[in-house]
N, C-alpha and C positions, 0 to 999 in steps of 0.2 A: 473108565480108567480103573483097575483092580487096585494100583496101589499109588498113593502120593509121594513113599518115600523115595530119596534118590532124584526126585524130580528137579529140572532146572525153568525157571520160568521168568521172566521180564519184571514183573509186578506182582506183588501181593497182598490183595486189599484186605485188611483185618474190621471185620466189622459191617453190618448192613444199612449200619443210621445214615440220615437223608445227602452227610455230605461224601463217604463213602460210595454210596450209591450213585450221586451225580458224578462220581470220578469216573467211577466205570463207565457210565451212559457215555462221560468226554473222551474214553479212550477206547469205544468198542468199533472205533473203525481207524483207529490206531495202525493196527496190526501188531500190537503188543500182544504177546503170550500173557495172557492175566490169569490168576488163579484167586477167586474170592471167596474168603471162609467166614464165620460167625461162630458165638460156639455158642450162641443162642441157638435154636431148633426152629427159630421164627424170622422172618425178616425184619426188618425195621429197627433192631435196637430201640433205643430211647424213644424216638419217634412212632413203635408198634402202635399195631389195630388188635384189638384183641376181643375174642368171641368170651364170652361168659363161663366157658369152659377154660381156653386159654387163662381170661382171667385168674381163677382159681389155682391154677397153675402158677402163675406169674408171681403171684401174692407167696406159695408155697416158699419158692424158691428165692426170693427177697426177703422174706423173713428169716432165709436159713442162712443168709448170708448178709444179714445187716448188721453183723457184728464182726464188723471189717478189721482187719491193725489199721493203725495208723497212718497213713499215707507214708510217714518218714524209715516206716520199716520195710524191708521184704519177707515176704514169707516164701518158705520155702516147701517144694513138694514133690517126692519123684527126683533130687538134684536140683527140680528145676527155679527159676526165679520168677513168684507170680505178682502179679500186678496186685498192690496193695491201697491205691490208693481209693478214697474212701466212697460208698456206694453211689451211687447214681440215685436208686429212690430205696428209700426207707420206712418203715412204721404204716405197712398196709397193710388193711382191712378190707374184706365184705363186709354188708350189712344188709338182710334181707328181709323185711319185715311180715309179718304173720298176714294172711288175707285176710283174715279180719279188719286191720289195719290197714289195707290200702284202701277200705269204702270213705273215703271224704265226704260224700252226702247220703244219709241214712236210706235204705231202700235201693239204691243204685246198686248194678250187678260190682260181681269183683273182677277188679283185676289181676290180669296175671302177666308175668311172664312169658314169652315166647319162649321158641328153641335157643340152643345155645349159637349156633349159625346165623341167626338172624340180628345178630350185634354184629356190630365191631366199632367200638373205643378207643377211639387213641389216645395214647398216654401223654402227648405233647400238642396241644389242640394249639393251631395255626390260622391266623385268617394269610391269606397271597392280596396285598394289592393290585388293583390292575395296571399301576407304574413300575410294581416291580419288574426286574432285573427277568426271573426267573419265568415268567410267562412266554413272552418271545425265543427265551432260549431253549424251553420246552417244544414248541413252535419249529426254530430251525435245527432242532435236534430228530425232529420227525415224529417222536413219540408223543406227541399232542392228542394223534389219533385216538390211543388208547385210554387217554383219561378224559372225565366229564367234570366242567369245573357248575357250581351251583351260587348264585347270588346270597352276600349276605345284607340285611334289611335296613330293619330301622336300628335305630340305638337306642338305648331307653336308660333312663336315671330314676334311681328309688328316692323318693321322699316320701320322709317317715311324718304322720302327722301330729305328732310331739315334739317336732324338731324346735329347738328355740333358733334364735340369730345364727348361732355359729355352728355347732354341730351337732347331728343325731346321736344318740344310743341306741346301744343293744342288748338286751340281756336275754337270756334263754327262759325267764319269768316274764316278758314282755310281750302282753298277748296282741297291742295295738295295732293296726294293721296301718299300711301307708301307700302310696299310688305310684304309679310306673309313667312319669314323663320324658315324652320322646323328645329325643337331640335333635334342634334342626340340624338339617342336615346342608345348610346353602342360604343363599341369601333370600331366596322365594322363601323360604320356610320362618327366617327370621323374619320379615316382613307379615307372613301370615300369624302370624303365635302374638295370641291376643292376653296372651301372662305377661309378655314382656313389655315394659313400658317405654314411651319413644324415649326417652333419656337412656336407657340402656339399648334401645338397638340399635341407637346411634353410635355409642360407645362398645358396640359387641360389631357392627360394621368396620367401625375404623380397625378395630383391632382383625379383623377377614380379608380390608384388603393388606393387609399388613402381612399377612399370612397367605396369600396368593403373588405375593412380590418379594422373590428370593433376594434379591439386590436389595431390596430397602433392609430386609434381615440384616448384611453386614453387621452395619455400624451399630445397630441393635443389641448385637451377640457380642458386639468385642464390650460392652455398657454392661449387660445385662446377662450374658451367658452365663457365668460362673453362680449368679444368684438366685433364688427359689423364684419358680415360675408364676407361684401365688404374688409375692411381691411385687413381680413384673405387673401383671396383671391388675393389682390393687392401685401400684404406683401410678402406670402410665395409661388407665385405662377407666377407673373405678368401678371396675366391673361390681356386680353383688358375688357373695360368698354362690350362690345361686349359678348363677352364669359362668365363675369359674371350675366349678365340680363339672360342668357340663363339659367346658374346653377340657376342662382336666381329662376326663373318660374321652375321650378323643386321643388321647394320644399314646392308650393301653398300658400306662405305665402302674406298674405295681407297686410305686413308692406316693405316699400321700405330695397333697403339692408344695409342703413345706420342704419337703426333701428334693422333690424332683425339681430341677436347674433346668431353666428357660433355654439353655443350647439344646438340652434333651427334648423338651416338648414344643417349640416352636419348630424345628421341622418336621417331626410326625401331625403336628396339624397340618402344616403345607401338605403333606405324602396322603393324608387324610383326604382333603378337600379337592386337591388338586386330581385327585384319584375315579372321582364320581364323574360319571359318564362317559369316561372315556370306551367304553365296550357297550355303554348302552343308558339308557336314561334311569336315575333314581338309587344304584348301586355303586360304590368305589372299593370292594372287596369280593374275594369270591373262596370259597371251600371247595376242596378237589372231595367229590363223592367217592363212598365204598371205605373210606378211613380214612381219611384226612393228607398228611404230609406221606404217611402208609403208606399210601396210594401211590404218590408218587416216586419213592424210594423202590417200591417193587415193581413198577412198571420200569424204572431207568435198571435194572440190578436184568429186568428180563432182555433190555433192549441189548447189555452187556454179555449176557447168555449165546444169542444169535449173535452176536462179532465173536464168538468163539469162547467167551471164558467162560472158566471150569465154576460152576459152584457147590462150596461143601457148608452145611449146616451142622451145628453141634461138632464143632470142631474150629477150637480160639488159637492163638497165636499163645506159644508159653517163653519163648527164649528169642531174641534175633542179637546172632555175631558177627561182627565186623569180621571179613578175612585179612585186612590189611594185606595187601596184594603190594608187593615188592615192584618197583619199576620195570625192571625185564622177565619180570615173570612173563609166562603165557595167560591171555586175560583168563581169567575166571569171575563168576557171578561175583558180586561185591559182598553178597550178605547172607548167612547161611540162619535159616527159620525153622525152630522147632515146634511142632505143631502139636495137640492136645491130640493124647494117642499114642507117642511115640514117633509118628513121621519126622521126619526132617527134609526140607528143599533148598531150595536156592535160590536166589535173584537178585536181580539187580536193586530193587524200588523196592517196599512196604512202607504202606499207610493205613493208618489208624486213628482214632482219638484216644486220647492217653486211658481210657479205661480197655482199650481192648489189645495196648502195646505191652511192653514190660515197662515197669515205673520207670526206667532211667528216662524215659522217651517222653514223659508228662509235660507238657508246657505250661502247668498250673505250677506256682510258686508254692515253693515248699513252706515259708512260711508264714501261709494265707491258710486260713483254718479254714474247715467245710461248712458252708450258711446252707440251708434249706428253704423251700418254701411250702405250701401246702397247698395240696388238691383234693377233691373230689371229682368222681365221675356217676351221676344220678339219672336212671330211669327213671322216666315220670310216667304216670296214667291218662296223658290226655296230650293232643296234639296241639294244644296250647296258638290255635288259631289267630288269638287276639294279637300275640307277638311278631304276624307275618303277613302286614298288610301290607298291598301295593304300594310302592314308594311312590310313584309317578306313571303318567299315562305311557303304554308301550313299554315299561320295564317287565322284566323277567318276573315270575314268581319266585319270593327269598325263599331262601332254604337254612338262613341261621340268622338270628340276632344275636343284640349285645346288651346287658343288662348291667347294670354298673351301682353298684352300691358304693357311694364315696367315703370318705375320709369319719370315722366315725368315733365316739368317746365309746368305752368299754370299760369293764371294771378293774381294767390292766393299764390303763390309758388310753390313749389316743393310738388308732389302730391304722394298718394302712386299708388303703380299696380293696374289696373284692368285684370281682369278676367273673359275671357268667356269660360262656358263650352256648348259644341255645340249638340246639342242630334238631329239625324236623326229619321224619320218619321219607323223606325225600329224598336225604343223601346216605338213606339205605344203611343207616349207622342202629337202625334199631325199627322194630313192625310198626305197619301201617298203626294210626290212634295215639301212641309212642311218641315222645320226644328225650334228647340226650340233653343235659345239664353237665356242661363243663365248668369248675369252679375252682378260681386259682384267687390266691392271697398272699401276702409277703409274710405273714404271721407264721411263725413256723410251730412246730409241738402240737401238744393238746387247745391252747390259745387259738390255734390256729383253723383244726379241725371244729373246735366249737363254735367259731366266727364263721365260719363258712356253713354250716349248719343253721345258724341264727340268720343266715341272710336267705339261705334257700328258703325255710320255713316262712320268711316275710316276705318272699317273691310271691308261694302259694297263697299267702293271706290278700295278695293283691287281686285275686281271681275272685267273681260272685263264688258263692256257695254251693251253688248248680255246676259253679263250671272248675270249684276247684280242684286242681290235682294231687294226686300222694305219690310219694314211693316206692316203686316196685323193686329197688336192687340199687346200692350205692358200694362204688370203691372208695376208698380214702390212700392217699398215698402222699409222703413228702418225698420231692424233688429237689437235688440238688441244682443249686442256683450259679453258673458261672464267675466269678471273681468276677468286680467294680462291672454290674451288669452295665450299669449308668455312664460310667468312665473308657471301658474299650471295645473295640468291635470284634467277631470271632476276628482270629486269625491262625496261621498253619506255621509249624516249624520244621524248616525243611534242612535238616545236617547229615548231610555223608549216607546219602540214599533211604533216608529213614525220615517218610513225611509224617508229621502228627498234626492234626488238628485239635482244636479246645473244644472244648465238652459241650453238647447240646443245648444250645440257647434256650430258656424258658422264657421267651418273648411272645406275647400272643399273636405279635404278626409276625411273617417269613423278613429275615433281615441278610438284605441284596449282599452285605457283605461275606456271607455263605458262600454265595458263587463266587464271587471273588476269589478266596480261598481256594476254591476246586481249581479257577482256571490257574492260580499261578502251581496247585500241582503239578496239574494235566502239562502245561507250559515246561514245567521241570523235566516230567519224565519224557514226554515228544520232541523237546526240544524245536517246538512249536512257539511261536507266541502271534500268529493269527489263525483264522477258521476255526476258535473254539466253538466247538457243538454246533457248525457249519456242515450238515450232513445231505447229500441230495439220498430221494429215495433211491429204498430197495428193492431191486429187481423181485416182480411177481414171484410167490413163491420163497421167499425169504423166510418169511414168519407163518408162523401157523396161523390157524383161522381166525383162533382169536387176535392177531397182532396185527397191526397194522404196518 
């Protein structure tokens, strides 16, 4: 196509992040005329995979624009009115350490870095469980083929061995080192873990099957819902401080347990438990290989490609106007779209999240100020073996763990968890010997970046000396955190042809209410509401070699 302007089209999807993308997968046999743009130069949005080079890039241009207006202004540019409301991720860094510096055992060769193609990082690291939602619909969507999803393992909790009764510390002066205890993961494991004493597995049982019987939940949650999950747990249970950081890391949440409400984390235990073996013995998660959620946004964004729609990269959405079309008029498209460039088109439908609409279209509340949270993304120098043993006879070989540093004192206070998700040089996120460190915290700022720093550093100290590992390459980036993450699920706001979706969940597992969201798009603009992503194959010859 030589030119977009003038053009008239059905749909137009602003933006490539993961629920974008599954809109287009649900309407590429539609027969909608779709046109989907990004004015990123990359796919994925929020949710990218990025090579080392990308990287570098990415960091460039977030920093050149992390000094946003304020959500409640517009800025104006060209005439035009651009989306002002406030960054997505903020305050990143590389950090690349000297070779010198990555020898952790004196005499050992150096390591290094690979090529820049030999990453790819995702900026939103996701575990999929295998109850979710989104498995199967990938499945009857036909696009299955194309992606390789890879087992996540054990779980593991840090205990520090200075810890008194109630909580550990951390300080960036605290050289002690502490041990990496695995979660059981089921009632076999409970049973075998000879740390626990029968007075607590009795009391860590009642509470399992409690959490395997959704109906007994009820009455529980209308008691107990609204109140900190620690409470629950102390009250009706007398769990040890011990046992409940375990449950606690179970249910990924980024808020300490004093804060996180028993509604929040007694059914992500259930989604947890409930989740394991259902695809096979010893696992109840899995990571889509080659980048993560990535992966799957550009595989659904290509399945969109073959049903016909146009895709344009490096080119956002700046303006969309209502034409207010008169009763006897002759129809014309509902909404005319200015696009980064100059073009202008037409259409019936655009959808977006409100970073990639014009402000008026945000379904964030204007006055809910921007929280953040903090991450890092860390090459390490060793394939970190010990983190990914067999779970059970005839499971898979994992390909990510879960390391969970709990609730901990700090010179700031009392901090929330951090979380590392561990991804081996298997799911091709980085060279053979290689492992990725995903590290997410609720601490936002410098507090936060140094917290997450102090936990990495005490993950490494948990390794012998032989086998510890260093640094070869860290991002640091803060992410914006969704309004009352704890309190609402995403959801889409659909007025007068103009869908928006809310901002990128930073949940470490995929949350089903995503699809949701896509199908009641898809539902809007089909005027459809069954055979979502009900696709029989495509005739041989449809897709290229690579596609299935």
């Amino acid at each position: 196509m030589d030119t977009l302007d003038g053009t008239e089209w059905d749909v137009v999807i602003s933006g490539t992040g993961l629920p974008q993308s599954l809109l287009a997968l649900a309407l590429s046999r539609s027969g909608k005329k779709t046109i989907h743009v990004d004015h990123n130069n990359y796919y994925g949005g929020a949710d990218a995979a990025l090579s080392l080079q990308d990287a570098e890039a990415w960091v460039r241009v977030v920093n050149e624009h992390s000094n946003t207006p304020d959500k409640n202004q517009n800025s104006q540019e060209d005439g035009k009115t651009r989306n002002a409301l406030p960054a997505i991720f903020q305050n990143t860094a590389i950090f690349i350490p000297t070779k010198e510096s990555n020898v952790s055992v004196p005499g050992a060769p150096v390591a290094e870095l690979g090529y820049s193609r030999a990453y790819s990082l995702a900026l939103s690291p996701q575990l999929i469980y295998t109850r979710s939602a989104l498995l199967p619909t990938l499945v009857s969507s036909k696009v299955y083929r194309q992606l390789e999803f890879l087992a996540v393992g054990s779980w593991w909790l840090y205990e520090s061995e200075q810890r008194d009764q109630s909580l550990a510390t951390y300080s960036a002066n605290d050289k002690t080192s502490g041990k990496l205890k695995k979660i059981p993961g089921g009632r076999e494991d409970v049973f075998a873990d000879k740390t626990i004493d029968l007075k607590s597995k009795r009391a860590l049982m009642k509470f399992l099957r409690l959490a395997a019987d959704v109906d007994a939940q009820q009455p529980v949650l209308e008691e107990w819902g609204h109140r900190a999950f620690e409470d629950f747990l102390t009250s009706q249970f007398s769990l040890s401080l011990e046992l409940q950081s375990a449950l606690h890391a179970l249910t990924l949440s980024l808020q300490p347990p004093s804060i996180t409400k028993t509604s929040y984390a007694l059914p992500r235990i259930t989604r947890h438990l409930s989740s394991i073996g259902v695809f096979g013995p010893g696992f109840g998660a899995v990571i889509p290989k080659w980048g993560g959620m990535a992966e799957i946004a550009q595989v659904a964004c290509r399945a969109g490609a073959v049903g016909g729609g146009i895709y344009v990269l490096g080119k956002g959405v700046d303006d969309v106007c209502n034409n207010n079309q008169a009763p006897n008029e002759v129809h014309q498209p509902k909404l005319t779209v200015s696009l980064h460039g100059g073009d202008t088109v037409t259409s019936e439908w655009i959808a977006g999240s409100g970073h990639e609409l014009p402000t008026q279209f945000s379904v964030v509340a204007d006055h809910e100020p921007a929280s953040y949270i903090s991450r890092s993304i860390t090459v390490v120098s060793s394939p970190l073996l010990g983190l990914f043993p067999l779970t059970a006879e005839g499971a898979p070989p994992p390909a990510g763990a879960i390391v969970v540093f709990p609730t901990v004192s700090t010179k700031n206070g009392t901090s929330p968890p951090v979380h590392l998700i561990i991804h081996s040089s298997d799911t091709g996120e980085c060279p053979n010997g290689q492992c990725v460190i995903y590290a997410s915290t609720l601490e936002s700022g410098s507090e936060g970046f140094e917290l997450l720093d102090i936990a990495i550093q005490k993950f490494f100290m948990t390794f012998a000396e032989k086998e510890r590992p260093s640094t070869l390459w860290r991002l640091q980036y803060s992410q914006r955190q969704p309004h009352q993450e704890h309190e609402s699920q995403p959801k889409v706001d659909i007025n007068d042809g103009v869908i928006t979706f809310t901002e990128s969940s930073t949940d470490l597992a995929f949350d089903d209410s995503i699809l949701a969201t896509v199908r009641e798009a898809w539902s809007k603009i089909s005027g459809d509401t069954e055979g979502f992503m009900q696709f029989e194959d495509r005739e041989v010859g449809a897709y290229d070699d690579d596609d299935a």
